[in-house]
C-alpha positions in Angstrom: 0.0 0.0 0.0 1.6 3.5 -1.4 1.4 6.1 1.3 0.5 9.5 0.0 3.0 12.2 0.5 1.9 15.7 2.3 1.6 18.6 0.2 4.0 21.3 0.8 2.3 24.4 2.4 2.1 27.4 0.2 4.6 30.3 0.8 5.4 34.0 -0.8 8.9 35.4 -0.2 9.6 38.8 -0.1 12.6 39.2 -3.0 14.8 41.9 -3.0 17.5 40.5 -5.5 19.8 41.0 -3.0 21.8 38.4 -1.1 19.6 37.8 2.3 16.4 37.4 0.0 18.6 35.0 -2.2 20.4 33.3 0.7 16.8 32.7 2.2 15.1 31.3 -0.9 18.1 29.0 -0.6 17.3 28.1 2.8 13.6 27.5 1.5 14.2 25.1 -1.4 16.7 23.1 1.0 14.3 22.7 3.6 11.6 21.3 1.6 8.9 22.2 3.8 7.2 25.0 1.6 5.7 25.5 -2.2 7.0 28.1 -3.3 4.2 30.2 -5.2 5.9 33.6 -5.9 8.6 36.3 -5.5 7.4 39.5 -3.9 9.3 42.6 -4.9 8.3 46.2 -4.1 9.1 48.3 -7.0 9.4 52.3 -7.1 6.9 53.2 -10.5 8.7 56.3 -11.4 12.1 55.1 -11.8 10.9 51.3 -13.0 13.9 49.9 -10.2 13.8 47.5 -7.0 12.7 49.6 -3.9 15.9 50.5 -2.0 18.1 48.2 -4.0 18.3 50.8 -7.2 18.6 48.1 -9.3 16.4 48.2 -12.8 13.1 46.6 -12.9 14.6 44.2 -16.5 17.1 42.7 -14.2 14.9 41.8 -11.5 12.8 40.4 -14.3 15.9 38.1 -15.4 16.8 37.2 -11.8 12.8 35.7 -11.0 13.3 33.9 -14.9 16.4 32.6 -14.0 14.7 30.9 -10.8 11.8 29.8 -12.0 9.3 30.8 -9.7 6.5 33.7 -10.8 7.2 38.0 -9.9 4.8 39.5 -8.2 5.7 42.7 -8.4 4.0 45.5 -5.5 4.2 49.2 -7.2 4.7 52.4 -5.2 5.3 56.0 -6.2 8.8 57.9 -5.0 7.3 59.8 -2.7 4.6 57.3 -1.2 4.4 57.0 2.7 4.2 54.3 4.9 0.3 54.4 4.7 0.7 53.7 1.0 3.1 51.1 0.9 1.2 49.0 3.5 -2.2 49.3 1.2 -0.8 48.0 -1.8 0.7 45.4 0.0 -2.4 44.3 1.6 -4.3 44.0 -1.2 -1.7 41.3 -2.8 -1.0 39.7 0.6 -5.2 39.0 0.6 -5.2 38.2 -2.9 -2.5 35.0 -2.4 -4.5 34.2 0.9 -8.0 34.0 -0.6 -5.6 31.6 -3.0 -4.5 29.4 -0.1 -1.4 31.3 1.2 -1.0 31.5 4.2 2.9 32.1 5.0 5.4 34.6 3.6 8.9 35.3 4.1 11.1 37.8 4.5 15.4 36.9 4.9 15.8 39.8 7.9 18.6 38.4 10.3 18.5 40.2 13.9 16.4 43.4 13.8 13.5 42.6 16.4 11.1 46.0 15.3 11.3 44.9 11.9 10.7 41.5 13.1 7.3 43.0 14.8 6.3 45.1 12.3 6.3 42.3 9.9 4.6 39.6 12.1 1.9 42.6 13.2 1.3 43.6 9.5 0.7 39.7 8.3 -1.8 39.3 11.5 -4.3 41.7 9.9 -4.8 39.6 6.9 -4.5 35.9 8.7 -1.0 35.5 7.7 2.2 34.3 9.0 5.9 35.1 8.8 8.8 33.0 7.9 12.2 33.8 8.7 14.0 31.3 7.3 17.6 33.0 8.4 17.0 34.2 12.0 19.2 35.0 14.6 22.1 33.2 12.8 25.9 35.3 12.9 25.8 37.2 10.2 30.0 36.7 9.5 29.0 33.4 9.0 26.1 33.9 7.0 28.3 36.0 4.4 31.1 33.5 4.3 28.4 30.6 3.5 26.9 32.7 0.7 30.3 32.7 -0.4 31.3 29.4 -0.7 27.9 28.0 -1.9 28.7 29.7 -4.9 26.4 33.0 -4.8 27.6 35.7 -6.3 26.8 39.4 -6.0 27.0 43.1 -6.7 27.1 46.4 -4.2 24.3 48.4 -5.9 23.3 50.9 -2.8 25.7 51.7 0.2 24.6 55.1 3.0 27.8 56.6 2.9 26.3 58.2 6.7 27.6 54.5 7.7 29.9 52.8 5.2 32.5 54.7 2.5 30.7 55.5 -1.1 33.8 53.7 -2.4 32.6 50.5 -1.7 29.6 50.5 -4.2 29.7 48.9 -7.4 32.2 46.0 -6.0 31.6 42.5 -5.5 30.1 40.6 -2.2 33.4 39.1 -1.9 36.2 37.9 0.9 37.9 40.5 -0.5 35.0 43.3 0.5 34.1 41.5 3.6 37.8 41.7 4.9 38.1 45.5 4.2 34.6 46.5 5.6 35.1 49.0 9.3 34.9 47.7 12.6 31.1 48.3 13.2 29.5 47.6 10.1 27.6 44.2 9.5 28.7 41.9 6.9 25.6 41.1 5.6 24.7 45.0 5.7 21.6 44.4 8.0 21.5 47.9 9.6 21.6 49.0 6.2 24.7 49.7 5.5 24.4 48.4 1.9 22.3 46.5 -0.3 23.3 44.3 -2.9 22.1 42.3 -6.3 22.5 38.3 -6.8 23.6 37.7 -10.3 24.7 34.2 -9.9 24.3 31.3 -7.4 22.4 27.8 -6.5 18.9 29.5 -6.7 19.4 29.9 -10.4 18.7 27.4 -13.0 21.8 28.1 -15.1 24.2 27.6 -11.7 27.0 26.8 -13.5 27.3 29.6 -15.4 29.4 32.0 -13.3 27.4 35.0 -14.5 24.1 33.8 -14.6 22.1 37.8 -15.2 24.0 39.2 -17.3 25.4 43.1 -16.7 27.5 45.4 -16.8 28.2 48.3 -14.4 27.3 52.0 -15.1 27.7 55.0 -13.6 27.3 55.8 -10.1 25.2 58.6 -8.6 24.3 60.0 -5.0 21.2 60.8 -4.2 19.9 63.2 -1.4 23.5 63.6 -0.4 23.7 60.2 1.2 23.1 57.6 -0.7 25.6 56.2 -3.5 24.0 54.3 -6.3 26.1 51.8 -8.7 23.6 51.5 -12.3 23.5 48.2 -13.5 22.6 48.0 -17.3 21.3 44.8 -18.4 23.3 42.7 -21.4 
């Protein structure tokens, strides 16, 4: 007599593109407790690029392609508030649980209010949060993303807590060895953000340059934060 396998519950991650969200999606598909039914990006209309992250709207595109799973993609305007951001992502939280989903993650690492304000967000539509990387040392975290073959970008660094200079280089020992006493190694406090452009989540993991780019010009914006473009092949 066959004995019927459990059906994975149903999950949404919050995607970034950048190396916690990618790290965490890792964590995920390892696991093998979850379905993955989408990526979750928040994307800023007016300038068509990841939230935060700077990075173009095309490349996230590739990056959710490249990994097989579905982009939902959560627009806001540049100068939307907090108010705003929270409607629009209610409505497609409510939409995915009406579907069955009842979990979503998010790859945060050690902030507790962010923590909170996630987990109190998700309990006004029924949902849960899933934090696949909790409370683990970040150090270590960045040397395992490393060695499992990830590969990644500096797209966004606040110069109020790192040096401009670092943006535009690559997550590597190299930029982990030189970053200041102080500043997190997976950039957690926000030091700097980042964009995965090859690794294990991708279906082409061999190829060491899985999104294709190449690196543009880089800008500061309200005298603070330094920008590396990346310009699609």
């Amino acid at each position: 007599m066959s004995r019927e396998v459990p059906s994975k519950e149903k999950l949404l991650l919050c995607f970034s593109g950048g190396k916690d969200s990618a790290l965490g999606l890792w964590e995920i598909e390892r696991c093998g407790q979850y379905e993955i039914t989408a990526l979750l990006t928040t994307v800023t209309a007016e300038y068509d690029r990841i939230s935060m992250h700077g990075v173009r709207r095309g490349l996230l595109e590739q990056q959710a392609k490249a990994t097989g799973y579905p982009l939902e993609q959560v627009l806001i305007t540049a100068d939307g508030d907090n108010a705003q951001y929270e409607a629009r992502m209610r409505e497609v939280l409510e939409r995915y649980r009406d579907a069955g989903v009842r979990k979503v993650a998010f790859g945060d690492l050690f902030l507790e209010d962010v923590r909170r304000y996630r987990e109190d967000n998700l309990a006004k539509v029924d949902m849960e949060a899933v934090f696949p990387l909790w409370g683990r040392a970040t150090d270590e975290l960045a040397q395992k993303f490393i060695e499992a073959g990830f590969r990644a970008v500096i797209t966004c660094v606040d110069s109020q807590l790192l040096d401009g200079r670092f943006v535009g280089r690559d997550f590597d020992r190299d930029f982990l060895t030189e970053l200041p006493a102080g500043v997190d190694a997976c950039g957690e406090n926000g030091e700097f953000h980042s964009f995965v452009y090859a690794g294990p989540i991708f279906n082409n993991f061999n190829n060491n340059e899985a999104i294709g780019f190449s690196r543009g010009e880089t800008v500061v914006r309200g005298g603070r934060f330094h920008f590396c473009d990346l310009l699609p092949a």
